[in-house]
Structure formats: C-alpha cells, structure tokens
C-alpha positions in Angstrom: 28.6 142.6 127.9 31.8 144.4 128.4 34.6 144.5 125.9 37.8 144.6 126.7 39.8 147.7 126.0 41.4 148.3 122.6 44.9 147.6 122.8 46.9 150.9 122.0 49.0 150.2 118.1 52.5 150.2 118.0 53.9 153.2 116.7 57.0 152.4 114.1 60.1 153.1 115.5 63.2 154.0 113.6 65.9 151.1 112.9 68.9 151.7 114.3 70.6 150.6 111.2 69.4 153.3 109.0 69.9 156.4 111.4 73.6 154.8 111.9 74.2 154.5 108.6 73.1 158.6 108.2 75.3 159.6 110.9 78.2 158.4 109.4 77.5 159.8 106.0 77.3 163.2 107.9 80.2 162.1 110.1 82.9 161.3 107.1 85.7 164.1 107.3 86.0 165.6 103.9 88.6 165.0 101.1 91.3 167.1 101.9 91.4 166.2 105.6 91.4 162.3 104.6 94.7 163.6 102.1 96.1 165.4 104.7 96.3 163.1 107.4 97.6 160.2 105.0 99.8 162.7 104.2 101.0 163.2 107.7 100.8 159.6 108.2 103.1 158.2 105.3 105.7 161.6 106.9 105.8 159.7 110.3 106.2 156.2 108.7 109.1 157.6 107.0 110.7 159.4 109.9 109.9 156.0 112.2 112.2 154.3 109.8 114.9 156.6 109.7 114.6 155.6 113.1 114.8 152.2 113.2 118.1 152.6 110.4 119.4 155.0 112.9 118.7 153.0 116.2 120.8 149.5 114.1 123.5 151.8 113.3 124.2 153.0 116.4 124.0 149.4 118.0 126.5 148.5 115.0 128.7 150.7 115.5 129.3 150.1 119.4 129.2 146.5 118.6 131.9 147.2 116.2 134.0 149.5 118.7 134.8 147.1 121.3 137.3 145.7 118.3 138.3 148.9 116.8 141.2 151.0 117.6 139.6 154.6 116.2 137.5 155.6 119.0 137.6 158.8 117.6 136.0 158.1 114.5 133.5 155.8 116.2 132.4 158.7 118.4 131.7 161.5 115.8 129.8 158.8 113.6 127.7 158.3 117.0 127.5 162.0 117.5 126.6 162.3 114.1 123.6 159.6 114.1 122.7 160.9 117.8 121.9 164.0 116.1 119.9 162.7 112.9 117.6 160.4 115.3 117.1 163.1 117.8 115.9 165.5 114.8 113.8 162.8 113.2 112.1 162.1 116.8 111.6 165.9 117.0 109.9 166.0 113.2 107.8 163.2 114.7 106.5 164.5 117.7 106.3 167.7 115.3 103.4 166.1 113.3 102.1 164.0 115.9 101.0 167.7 117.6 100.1 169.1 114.6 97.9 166.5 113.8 96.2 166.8 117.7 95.3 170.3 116.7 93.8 169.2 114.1 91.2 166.7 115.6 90.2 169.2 118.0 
C-alpha cells in the first residue's frame, strides 16, 4: 500500500502586532526632540494669534474709518499693525523652516 505524502508543518510566523509594536518603541523620537517641537509648536500657536488680533484690528479699524475724520491717524495705526502681522508671519514661517530641517 502506498501512503500518502507527509504534509510539510507550518513553520510559526511572526505576528504583525508584536514586530509593530517593536518598531515603534525604536521609532519614538527622544525626549528633547518631543520638548522641542512642543516648544516650537506652542511659539507658532502664539504668533498665529497675534495674527488673528492683528487681522480684527485691521478690519476694525477700516470699518471704523469710513466714519472718521483722522485719516491720518487711521493710516499709521494700519501701518503700524501691517508691520507687527508681517513680522509675526515672518517669525512663523521662521519656525515652520526650522522645524523642516529638523525632520530631515
């Protein structure tokens, strides 16, 4: 009588779940990169506001300039707040590149 061929054993194959849990423990940035870039990050949600303030003034003040009678007043406050928001936006993109360099 013939037997049939012995059917070859399954060899144990790693779990995903194990070797993707391992990868991220190696993966984690350390300490002082994780404090940096919340650093960085509460900077930018700072200067973002100053934004946004900067931004309603200006909209507040032209609103209020179509009544007023000092236009020159009203245009070194504008000149004045065009200034701030352009140097916050420039502090921004500031960290935003230094940041880039940083993942790289």
């Amino acid at each position: 009588m013939l037997q049939p061929p012995p059917q070859p054993q399954p060899q144990p194959q790693p779990q995903p779940q194990q070797q993707a849990s391992s990868r991220e423990t190696s993966d984690d940035a350390p300490p002082k990169q994780v404090a940096m870039a919340m650093d960085r990050l509460g900077q930018a949600s700072r200067l973002i506001a100053d934004i946004r303030i900067g931004a309603d003034r200006l909209l507040e003040t032209l609103f209020v300039s179509t009544d007023s009678q000092s236009t020159s007043k009203t245009l070194n406050f504008i000149l004045r707040e065009d200034s701030a928001m352009r140097l916050h936006l420039q502090n921004l993109r500031n960290i935003g590149s230094f940041s880039s360099v940083l993942c790289i």
